[in-house]
NUTORTI-235611 format. One record per residue (C-alpha): residue number from 1; residue in one letter; chain; y, z, x. Coordinates in nm, 4 decimals, always signed. Each point is the difference from the previous one (the first is absolute). Example, Ala and Ser with C-alpha at 12.3 -4.5 7.8 and 13.67 -1.06 7.14 Angstrom:
BEGIN
PT    nr   rest   kette          Y          Z          X
PT     1      A       A    -0.4500    +0.7800    +1.2300
PT     2      S       A    +0.3440    -0.0660    +0.1370
end
This chain:
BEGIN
PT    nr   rest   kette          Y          Z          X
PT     1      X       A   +10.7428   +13.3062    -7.7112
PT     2      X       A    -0.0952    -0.3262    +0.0822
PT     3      X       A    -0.3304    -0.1989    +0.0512
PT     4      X       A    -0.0912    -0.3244    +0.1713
PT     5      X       A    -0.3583    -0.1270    +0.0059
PT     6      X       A    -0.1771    -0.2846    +0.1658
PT     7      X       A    -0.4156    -0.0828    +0.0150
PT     8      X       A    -0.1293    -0.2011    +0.3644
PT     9      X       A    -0.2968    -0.1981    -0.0073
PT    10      X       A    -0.1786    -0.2612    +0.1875
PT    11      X       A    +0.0774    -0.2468    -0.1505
PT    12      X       A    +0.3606    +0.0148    -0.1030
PT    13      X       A    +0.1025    +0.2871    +0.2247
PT    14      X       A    +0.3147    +0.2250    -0.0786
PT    15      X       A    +0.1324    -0.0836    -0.3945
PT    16      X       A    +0.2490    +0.0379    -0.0231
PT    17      X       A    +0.0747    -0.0304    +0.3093
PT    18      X       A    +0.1643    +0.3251    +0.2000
PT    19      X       A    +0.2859    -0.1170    +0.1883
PT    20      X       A    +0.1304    -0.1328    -0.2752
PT    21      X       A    +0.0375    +0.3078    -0.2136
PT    22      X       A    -0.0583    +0.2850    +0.2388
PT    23      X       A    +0.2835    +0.2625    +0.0890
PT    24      X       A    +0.0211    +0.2288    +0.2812
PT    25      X       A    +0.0683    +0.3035    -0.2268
PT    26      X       A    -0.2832    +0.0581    -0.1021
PT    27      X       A    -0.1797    +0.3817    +0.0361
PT    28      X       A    -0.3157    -0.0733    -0.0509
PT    29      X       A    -0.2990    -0.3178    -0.0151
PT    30      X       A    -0.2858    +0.0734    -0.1419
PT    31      X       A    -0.3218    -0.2553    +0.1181
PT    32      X       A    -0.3479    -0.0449    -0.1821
PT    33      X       A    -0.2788    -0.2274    +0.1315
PT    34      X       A    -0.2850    -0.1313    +0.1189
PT    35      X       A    -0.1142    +0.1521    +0.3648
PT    36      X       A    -0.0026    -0.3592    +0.0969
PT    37      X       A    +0.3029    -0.1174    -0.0842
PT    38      X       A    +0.1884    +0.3516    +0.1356
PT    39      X       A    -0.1283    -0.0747    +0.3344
PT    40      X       A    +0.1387    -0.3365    -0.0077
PT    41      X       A    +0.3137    +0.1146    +0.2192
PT    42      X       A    +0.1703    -0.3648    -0.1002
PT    43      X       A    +0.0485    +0.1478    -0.3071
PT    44      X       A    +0.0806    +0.3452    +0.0283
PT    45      X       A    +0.1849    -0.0108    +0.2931
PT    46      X       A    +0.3196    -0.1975    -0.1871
PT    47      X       A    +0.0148    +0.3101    -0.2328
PT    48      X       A    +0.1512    +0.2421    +0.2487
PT    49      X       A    +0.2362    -0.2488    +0.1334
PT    50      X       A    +0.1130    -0.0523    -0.4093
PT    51      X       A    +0.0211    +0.3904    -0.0684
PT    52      X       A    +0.0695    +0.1644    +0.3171
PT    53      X       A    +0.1348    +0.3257    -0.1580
PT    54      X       A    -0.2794    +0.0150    -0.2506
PT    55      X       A    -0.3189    +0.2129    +0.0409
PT    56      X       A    -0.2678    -0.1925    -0.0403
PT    57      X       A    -0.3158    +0.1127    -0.2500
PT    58      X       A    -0.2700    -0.1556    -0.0930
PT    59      X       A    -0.4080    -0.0311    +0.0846
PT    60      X       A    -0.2743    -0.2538    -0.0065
PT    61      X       A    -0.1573    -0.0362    -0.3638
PT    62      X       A    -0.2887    -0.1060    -0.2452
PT    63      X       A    +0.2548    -0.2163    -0.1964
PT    64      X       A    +0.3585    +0.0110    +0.0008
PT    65      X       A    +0.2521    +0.0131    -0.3062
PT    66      X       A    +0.3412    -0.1675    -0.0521
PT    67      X       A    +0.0905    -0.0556    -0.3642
PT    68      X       A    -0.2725    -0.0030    -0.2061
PT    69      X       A    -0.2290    -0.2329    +0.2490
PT    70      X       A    -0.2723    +0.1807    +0.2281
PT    71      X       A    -0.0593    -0.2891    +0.3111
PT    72      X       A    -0.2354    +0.0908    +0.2694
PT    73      X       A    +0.0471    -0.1279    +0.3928
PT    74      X       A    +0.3650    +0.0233    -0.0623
PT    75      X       A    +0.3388    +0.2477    +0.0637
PT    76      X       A    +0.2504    +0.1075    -0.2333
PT    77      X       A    +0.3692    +0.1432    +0.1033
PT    78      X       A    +0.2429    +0.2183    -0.1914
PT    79      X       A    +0.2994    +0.0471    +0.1895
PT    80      X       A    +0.1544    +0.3443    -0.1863
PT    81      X       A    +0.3904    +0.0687    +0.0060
PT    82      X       A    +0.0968    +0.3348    -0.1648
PT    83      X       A    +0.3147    +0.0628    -0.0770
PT    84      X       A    +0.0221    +0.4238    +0.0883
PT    85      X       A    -0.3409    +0.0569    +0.0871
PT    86      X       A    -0.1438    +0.0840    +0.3629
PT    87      X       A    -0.3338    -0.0812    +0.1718
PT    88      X       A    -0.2181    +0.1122    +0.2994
PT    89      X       A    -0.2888    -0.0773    +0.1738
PT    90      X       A    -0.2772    +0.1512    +0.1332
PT    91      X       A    -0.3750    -0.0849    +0.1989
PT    92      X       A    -0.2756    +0.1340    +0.1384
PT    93      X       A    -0.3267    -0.1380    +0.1847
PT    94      X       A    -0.3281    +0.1671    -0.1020
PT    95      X       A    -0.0815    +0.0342    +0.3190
PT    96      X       A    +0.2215    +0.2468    +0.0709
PT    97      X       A    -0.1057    +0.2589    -0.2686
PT    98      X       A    -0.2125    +0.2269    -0.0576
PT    99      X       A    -0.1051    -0.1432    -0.3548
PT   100      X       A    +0.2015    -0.1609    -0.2648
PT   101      X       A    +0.0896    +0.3465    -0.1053
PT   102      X       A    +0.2262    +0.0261    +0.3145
PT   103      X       A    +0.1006    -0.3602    -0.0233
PT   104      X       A    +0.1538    +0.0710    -0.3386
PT   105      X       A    +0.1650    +0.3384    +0.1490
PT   106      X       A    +0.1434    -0.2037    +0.2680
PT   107      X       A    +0.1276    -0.2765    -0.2225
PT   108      X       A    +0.1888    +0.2763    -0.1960
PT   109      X       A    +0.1427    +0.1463    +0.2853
PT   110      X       A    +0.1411    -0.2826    +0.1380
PT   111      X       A    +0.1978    -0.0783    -0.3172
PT   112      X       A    +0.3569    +0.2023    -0.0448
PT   113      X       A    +0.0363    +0.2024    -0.3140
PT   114      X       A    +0.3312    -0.1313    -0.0868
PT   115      X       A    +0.2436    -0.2433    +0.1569
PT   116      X       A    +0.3641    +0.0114    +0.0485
PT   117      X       A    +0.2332    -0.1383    -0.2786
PT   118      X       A    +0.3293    -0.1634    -0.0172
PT   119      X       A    +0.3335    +0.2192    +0.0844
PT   120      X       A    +0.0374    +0.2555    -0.2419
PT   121      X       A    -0.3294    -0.0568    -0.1795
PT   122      X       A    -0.2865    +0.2585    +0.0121
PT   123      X       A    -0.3350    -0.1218    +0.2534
PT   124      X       A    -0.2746    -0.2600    -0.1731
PT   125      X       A    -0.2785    +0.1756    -0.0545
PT   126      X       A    -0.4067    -0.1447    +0.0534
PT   127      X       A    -0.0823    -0.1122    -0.3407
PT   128      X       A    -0.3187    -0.2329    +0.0046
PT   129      X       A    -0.2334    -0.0698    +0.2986
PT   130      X       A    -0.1803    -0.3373    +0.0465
PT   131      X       A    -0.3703    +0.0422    +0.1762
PT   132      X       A    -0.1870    -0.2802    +0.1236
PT   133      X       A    -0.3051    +0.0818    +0.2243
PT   134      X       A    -0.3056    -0.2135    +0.1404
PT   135      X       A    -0.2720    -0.0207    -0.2562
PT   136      X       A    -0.2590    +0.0571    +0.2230
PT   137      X       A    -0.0919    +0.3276    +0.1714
PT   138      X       A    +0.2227    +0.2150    -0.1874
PT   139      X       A    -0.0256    +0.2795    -0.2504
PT   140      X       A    +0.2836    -0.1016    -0.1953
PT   141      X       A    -0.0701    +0.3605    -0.2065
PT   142      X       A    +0.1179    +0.1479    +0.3331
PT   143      X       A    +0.2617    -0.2186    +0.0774
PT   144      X       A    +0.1256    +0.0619    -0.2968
PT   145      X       A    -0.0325    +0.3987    +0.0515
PT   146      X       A    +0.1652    -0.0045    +0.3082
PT   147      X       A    +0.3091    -0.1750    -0.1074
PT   148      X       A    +0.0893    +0.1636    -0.2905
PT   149      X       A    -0.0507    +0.3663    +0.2281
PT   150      X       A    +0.3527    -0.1416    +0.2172
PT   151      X       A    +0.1602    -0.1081    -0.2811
PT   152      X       A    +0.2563    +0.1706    -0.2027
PT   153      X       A    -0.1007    +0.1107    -0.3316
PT   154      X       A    +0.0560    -0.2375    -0.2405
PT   155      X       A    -0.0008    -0.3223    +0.1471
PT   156      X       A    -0.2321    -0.2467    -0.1190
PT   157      X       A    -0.2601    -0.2050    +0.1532
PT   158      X       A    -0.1560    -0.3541    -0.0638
PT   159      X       A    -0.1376    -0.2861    +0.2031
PT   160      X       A    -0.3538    -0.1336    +0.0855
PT   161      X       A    -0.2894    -0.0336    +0.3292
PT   162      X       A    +0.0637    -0.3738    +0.0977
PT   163      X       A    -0.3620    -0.3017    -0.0889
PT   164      X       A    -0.1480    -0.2434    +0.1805
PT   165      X       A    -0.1098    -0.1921    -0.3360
PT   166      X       A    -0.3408    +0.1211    -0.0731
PT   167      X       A    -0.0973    -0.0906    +0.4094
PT   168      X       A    +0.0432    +0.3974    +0.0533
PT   169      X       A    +0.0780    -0.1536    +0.3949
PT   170      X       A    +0.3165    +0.1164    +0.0928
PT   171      X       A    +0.3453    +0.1362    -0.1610
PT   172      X       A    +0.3685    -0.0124    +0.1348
PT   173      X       A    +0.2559    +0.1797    -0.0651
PT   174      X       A    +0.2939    -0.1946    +0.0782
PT   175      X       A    +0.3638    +0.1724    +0.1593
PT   176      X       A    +0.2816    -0.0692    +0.2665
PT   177      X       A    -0.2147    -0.0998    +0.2843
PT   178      X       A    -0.2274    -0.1859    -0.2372
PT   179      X       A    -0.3481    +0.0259    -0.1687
PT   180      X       A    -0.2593    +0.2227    +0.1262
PT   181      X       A    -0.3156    +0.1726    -0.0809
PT   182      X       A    -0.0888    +0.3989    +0.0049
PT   183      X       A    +0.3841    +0.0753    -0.1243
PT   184      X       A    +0.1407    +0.1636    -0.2872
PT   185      X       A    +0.3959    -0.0311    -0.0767
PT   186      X       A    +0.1861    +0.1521    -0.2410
PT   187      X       A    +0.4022    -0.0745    -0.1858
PT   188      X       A    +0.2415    +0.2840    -0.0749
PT   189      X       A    +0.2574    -0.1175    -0.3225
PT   190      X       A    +0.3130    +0.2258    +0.0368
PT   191      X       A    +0.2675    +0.0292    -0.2858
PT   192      X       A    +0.0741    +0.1657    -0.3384
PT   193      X       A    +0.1109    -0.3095    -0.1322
PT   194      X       A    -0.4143    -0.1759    +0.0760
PT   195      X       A    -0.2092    +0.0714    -0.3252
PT   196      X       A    -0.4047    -0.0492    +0.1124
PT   197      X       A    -0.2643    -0.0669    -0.3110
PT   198      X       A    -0.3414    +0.0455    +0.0410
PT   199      X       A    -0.3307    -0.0633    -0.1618
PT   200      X       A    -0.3178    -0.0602    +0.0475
PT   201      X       A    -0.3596    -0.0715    -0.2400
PT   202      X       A    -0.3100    -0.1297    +0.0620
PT   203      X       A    -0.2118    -0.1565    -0.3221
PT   204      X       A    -0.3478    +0.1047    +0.1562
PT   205      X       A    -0.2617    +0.1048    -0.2088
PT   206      X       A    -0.2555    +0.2763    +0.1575
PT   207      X       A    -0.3404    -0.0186    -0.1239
PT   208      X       A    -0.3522    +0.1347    +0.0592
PT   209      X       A    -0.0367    +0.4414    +0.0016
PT   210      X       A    +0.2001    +0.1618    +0.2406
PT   211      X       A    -0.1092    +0.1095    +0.2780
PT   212      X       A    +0.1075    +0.2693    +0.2419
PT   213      X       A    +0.0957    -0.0420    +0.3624
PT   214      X       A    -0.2218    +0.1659    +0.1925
PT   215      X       A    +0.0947    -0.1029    +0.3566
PT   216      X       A    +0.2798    -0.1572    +0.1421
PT   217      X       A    +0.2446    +0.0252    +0.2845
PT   218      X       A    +0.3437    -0.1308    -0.0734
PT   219      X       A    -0.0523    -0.3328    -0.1077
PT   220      X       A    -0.3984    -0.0688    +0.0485
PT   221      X       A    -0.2096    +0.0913    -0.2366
PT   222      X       A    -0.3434    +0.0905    +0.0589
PT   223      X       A    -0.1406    +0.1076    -0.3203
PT   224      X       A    +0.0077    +0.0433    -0.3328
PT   225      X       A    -0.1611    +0.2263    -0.1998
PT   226      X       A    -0.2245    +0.1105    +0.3221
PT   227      X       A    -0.0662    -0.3810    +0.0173
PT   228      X       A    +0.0637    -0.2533    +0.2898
PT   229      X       A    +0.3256    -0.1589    -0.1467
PT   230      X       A    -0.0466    -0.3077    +0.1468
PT   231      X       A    -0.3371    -0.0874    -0.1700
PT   232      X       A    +0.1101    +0.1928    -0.3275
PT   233      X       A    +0.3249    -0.2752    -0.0229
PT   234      X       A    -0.3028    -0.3346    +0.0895
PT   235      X       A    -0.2070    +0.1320    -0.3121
PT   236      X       A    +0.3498    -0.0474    -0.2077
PT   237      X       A    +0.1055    -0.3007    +0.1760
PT   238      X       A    -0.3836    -0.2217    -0.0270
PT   239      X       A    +0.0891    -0.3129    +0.1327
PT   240      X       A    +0.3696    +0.0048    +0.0879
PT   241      X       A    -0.1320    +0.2869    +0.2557
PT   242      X       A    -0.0764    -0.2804    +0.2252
PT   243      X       A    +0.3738    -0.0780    +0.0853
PT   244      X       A    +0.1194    +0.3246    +0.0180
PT   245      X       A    +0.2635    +0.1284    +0.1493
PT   246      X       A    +0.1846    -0.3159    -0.1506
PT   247      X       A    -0.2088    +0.0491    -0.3724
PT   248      X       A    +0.1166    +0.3524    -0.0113
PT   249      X       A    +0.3526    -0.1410    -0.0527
PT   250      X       A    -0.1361    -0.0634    -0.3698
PT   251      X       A    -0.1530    +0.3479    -0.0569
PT   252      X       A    +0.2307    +0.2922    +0.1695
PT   253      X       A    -0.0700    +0.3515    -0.0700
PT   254      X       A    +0.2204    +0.2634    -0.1959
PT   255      X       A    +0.0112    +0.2775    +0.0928
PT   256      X       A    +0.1207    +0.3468    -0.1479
PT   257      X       A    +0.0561    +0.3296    +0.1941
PT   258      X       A    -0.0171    +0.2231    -0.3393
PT   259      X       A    -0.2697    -0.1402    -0.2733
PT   260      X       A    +0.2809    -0.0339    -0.2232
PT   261      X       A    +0.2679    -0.0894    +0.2523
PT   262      X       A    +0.1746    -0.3796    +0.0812
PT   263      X       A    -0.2003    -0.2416    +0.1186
PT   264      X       A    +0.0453    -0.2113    +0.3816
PT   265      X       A    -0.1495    -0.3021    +0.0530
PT   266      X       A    -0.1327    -0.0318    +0.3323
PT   267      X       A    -0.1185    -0.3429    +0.1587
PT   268      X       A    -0.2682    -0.0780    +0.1997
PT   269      X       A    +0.1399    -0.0813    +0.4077
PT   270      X       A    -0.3174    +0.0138    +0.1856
PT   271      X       A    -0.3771    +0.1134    -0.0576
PT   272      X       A    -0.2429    +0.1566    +0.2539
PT   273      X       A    -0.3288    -0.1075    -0.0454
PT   274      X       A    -0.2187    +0.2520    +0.2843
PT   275      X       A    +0.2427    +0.2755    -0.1922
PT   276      X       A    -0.0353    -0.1282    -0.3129
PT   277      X       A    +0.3371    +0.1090    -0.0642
PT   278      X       A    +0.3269    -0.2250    -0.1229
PT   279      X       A    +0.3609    +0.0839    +0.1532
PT   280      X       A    +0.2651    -0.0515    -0.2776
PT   281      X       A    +0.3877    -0.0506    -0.0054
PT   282      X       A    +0.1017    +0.3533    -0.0167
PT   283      X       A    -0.1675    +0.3587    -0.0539
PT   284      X       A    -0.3244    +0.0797    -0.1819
PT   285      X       A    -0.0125    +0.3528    -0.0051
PT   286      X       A    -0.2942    +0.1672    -0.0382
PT   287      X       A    -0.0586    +0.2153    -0.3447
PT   288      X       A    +0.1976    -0.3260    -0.1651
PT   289      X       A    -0.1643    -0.1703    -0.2843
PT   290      X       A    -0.0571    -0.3669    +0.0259
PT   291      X       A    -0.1231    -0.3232    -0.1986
PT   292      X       A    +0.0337    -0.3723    +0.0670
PT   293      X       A    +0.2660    -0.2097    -0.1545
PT   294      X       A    +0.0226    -0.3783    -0.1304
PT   295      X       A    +0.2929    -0.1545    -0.1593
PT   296      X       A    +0.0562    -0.3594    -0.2421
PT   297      X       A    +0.3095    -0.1688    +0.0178
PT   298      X       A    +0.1949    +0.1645    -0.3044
PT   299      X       A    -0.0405    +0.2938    +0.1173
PT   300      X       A    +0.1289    -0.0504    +0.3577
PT   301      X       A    +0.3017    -0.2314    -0.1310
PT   302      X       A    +0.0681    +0.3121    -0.2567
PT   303      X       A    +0.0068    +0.2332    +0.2870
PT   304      X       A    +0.2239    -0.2055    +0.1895
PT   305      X       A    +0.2565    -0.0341    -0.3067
PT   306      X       A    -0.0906    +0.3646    -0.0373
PT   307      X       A    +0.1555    +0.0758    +0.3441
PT   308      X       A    +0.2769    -0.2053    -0.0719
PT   309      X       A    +0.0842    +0.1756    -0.3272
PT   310      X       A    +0.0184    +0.3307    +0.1975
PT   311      X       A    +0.1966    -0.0829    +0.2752
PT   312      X       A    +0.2775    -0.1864    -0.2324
PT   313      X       A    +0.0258    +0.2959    -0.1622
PT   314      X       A    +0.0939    +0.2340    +0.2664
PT   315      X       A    +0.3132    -0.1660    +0.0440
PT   316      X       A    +0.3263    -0.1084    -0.1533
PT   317      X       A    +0.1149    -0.2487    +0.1967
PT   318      X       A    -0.0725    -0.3958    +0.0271
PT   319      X       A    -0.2613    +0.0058    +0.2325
PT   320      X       A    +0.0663    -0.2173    +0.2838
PT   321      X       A    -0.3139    -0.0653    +0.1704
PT   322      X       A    -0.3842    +0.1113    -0.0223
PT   323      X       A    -0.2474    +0.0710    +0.2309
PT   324      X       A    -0.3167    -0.0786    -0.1111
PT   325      X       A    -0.3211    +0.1262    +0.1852
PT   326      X       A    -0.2979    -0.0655    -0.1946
PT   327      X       A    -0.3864    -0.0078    +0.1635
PT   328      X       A    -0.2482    -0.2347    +0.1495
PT   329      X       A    -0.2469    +0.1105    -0.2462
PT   330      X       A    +0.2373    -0.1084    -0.3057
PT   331      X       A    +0.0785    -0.3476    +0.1831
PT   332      X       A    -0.3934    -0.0723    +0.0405
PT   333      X       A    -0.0790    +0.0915    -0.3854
PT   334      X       A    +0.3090    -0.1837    -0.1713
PT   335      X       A    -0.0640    -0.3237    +0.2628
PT   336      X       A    +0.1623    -0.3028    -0.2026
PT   337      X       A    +0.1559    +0.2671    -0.2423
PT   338      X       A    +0.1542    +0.1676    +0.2782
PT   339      X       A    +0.3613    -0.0884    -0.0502
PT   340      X       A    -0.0114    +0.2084    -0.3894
PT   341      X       A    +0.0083    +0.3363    +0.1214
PT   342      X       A    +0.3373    -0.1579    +0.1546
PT   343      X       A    +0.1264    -0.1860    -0.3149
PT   344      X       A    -0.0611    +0.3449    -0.1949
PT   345      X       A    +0.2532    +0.1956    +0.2486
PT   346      X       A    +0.2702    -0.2572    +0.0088
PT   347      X       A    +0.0207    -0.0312    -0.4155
PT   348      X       A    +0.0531    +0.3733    +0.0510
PT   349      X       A    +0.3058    +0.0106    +0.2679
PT   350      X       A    +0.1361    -0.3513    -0.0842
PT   351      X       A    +0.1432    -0.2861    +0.2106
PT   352      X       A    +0.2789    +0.2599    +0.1800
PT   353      X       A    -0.2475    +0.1455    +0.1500
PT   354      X       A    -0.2120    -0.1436    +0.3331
PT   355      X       A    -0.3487    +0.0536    +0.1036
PT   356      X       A    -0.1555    +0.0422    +0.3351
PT   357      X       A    -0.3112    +0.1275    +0.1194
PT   358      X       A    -0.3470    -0.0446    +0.1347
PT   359      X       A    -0.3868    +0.0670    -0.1402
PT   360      X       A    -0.1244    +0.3343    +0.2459
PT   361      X       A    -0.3008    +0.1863    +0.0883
PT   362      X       A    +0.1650    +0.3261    -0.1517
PT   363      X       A    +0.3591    +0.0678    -0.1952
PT   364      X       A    +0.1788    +0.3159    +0.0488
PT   365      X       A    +0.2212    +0.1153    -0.2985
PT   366      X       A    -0.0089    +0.3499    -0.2198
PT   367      X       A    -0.2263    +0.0534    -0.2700
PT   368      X       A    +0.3092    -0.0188    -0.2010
PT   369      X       A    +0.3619    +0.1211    -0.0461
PT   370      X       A    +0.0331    +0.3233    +0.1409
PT   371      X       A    -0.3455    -0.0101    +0.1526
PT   372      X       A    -0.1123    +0.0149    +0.3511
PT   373      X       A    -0.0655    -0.3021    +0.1953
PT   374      X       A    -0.3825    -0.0896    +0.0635
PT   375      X       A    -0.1550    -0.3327    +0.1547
PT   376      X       A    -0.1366    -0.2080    -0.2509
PT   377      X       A    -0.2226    -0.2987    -0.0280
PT   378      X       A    -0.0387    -0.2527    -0.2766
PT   379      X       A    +0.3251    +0.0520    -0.1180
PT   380      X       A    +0.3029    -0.2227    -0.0667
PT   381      X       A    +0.2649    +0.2347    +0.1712
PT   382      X       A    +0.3602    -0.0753    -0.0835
PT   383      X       A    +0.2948    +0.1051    +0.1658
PT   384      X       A    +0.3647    -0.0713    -0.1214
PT   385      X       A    +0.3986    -0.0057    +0.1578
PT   386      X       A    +0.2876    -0.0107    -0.1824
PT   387      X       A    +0.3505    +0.1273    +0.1444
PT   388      X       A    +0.2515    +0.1169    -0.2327
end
């Protein structure tokens, strides 16, 4: 397995540059960046004439990650060569679905469940899927729900709902015929020989009492504890209440389905003020316990190196690359210390290992190994490939 990386940006556009170093054998591309600069077709439009068997993957971003530096109104490349494994793509629009439940179904139909091998060799079967959606209008809990219910048991699931910085404007989610909003796209991995780590923490401390969810439907919440939520969230937030939904970024809510169950963070996408009600990220279920969350900088850099430490773990190879999907909320607490949470990973993979990624409004990855996958948010997500 190979890996070649390059950043654009305005002012020094591609570096290195890609027809120097680029190959045609590539499988896949993955793209992160800013919605402005993906809709620069200048730019993007040199990358399928570079890769023209590649699938292309990527979405627009709050931040992207190459290395261990987060730039912002930029793109960053990996071209990825495997040696043995196999890859296949998949989209959908929202607009044609009935929900992001049947989005995700559709997504997981439209990927095979194993792919023919070399003579004499037995078929490579799905191993990991990739999700990206749109970070806006979608219940990524149902996404989620619907993918895994096509997929074969077993296979693993990781990925993240594309930013806009912390504009909440529009997302892209970018693919063969470009970038576009109101789409979701998924990556099948094929092979035995592929070994997928995964982890994923948070560093988000809940405080205040808990307080029940009283009403909600899907991923608004209207109350809590028989209480208009939206009001209930102002009294906690005093003055940063004023730039909310952005503020809300710095105070998500956890949320637990059993009193003493795992915790989800869920942020803030959108508040309804004649409601009084705030849509989140993913689900809120009613009968779920819930308290607000803050975070200081050890704690999220400890999370991140947390993650790190978990994923590393799961495997015994060299890992190759890393896919890094960490949130908005993280990138607008850390600010000038932003680039830590980054340092921590790499000191635990190493210099064999590359980084890519992009800050989200909401990371997809298990609770942990073995566990189901859930959308998260305020998490540093980390996904790694190694092939042996």
């Amino acid at each position: 397995m190979r890996v070649h990386q390059s950043r654009w940006t305005y002012a020094q556009g591609w570096l290195p540059p890609l027809a120097e170093s680029s190959q045609s054998t590539a499988q896949l591309v993955l793209v992160f960046g800013a919605p402005a600069a993906l809709l620069r077709t200048e730019v993007v439009h040199p990358i399928r004439s570079l890769y023209p068997s590649a699938i292309l993957f990527g979405c627009s971003t709050a931040g992207e990650i190459l290395g261990t530096q987060v730039t912002d109104d930029s793109l960053v490349l990996t071209a990825i060569y495997f040696e043995h494994a196999q890859v296949r793509g998949a989209e959908v629009a929202m607009s044609s679905c009935v929900g992001s439940a049947q989005a995700g179904e559709r997504l997981g139909e439209a990927l095979p469940h194993s792919l023919g091998a070399a003579e004499h060799s037995a078929e490579d079967p799905l191993i990991h899927v990739l999700l990206l959606s749109d970070g806006l209008g979608v219940n990524g809990s149902d996404l989620i729900r619907g993918l895994l219910s096509r997929l074969p048991e077993g296979v693993t699931v990781t990925g993240g709902l594309a930013g806009d910085g912390a504009r909440f404007g529009e997302t892209l989610v970018f693919s063969a015929d470009g970038p576009k909003s109101g789409r979701m796209a998924v990556v099948g991995l094929y092979g035995r020989s592929l070994q997928v780590g995964m982890g994923s923490m948070g560093g988000w401390d809940p405080f205040g009492p808990d307080r029940l969810i009283t009403r909600s439907t899907g991923s608004v919440l209207l109350e809590l504890d028989g209480r208009p939520a939206l009001a209930l969230y102002k009294q906690y937030l005093g003055e940063h209440a004023q730039g909310l939904p952005a503020t809300g970024l710095l105070f998500p809510l956890s949320v637990r389905l059993k009193a003493d169950g795992a915790a989800l963070v869920r942020t803030i996408m959108a508040v309804d003020e004649q409601q009084q009600s705030i849509t989140f990220a993913g689900d809120v279920p009613e009968g779920a316990f819930a308290r607000l969350a803050k975070a200081n900088v050890e704690r999220l850099v400890d999370g991140a190196i947390g993650a790190a430490n978990i994923c590393r773990n799961s495997t015994d190879q060299a890992v190759s690359l890393a896919l890094l999907i960490s949130c908005v909320g993280r990138k607008l607490l850390l600010k000038q210390r932003i680039e830590e949470e980054l340092e921590g990973v790499a000191e635990v993979f190493g210099a064999q290992t590359a980084f890519t990624g992009f800050y989200s409004y909401g990371e997809i990855a298990p609770f942990g190994p073995g566990a189901a996958c859930a959308l998260h948010n305020q998490t540093m997500t980390i996904t790694t490939f190694a092939e042996s």
